[in-house]
C-alpha positions in Angstrom: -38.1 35.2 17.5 -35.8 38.4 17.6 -35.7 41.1 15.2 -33.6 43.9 14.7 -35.1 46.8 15.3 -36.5 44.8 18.6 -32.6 43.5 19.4 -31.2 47.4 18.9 -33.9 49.1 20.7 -33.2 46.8 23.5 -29.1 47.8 23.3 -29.7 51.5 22.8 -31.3 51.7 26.3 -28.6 49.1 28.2 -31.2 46.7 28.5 -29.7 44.0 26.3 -27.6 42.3 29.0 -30.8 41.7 31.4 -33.0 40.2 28.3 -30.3 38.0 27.6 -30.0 36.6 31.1 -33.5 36.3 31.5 -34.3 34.8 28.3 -33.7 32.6 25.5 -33.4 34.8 22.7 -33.7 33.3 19.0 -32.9 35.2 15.5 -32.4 34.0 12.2 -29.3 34.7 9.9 -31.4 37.3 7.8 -31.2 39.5 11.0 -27.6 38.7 12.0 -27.2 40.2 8.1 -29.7 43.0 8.6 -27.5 43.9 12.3 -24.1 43.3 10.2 -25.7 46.0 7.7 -26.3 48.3 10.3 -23.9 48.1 12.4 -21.8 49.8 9.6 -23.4 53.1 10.2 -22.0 55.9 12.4 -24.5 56.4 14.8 -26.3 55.8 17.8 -28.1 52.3 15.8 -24.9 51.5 14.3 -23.3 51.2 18.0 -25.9 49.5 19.1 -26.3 47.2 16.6 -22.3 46.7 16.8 -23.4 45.5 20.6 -25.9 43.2 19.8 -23.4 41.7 17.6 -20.7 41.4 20.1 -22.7 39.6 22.4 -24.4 37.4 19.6 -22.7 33.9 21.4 -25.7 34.8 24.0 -28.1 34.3 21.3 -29.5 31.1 19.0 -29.1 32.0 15.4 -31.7 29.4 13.7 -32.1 28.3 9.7 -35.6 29.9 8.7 -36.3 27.1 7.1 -35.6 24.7 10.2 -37.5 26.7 12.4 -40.3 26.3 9.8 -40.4 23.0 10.0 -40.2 23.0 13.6 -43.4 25.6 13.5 -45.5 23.0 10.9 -44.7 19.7 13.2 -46.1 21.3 16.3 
């Protein structure tokens, strides 16, 4: 499971394109709202954040609560 700080880090240094092909990246909707929040800001995280959002049809956003349930029945 992705978080932002993890997903912007990764764009801030170009390697966001390579972890994406190599892997099957999972977030929630909380941090598609936390990069949405930063993405507003006019800075070096704000651009980045703005790229992780443009290429977030490379990603699976899951329900918390589904991939709770998921977690418990394993």
């Amino acid at each position: 499971m992705a978080d932002a700080p993890t997903l912007v880090s990764l764009a801030s240094v170009y390697l966001l394109p390579l972890v994406l092909s190599e892997f099957d990246v999972v977030l929630t909707g909380i941090v598609v709202g936390e990069l949405k929040a930063m993405s507003t800001f006019d800075d070096a995280h704000g651009r980045a954040a703005t790229e992780v959002l443009e290429k977030i049809d490379s990603m699976r956003v899951v329900n918390t609560s589904d991939y709770q349930t998921r977690l418990s029945n394993m």
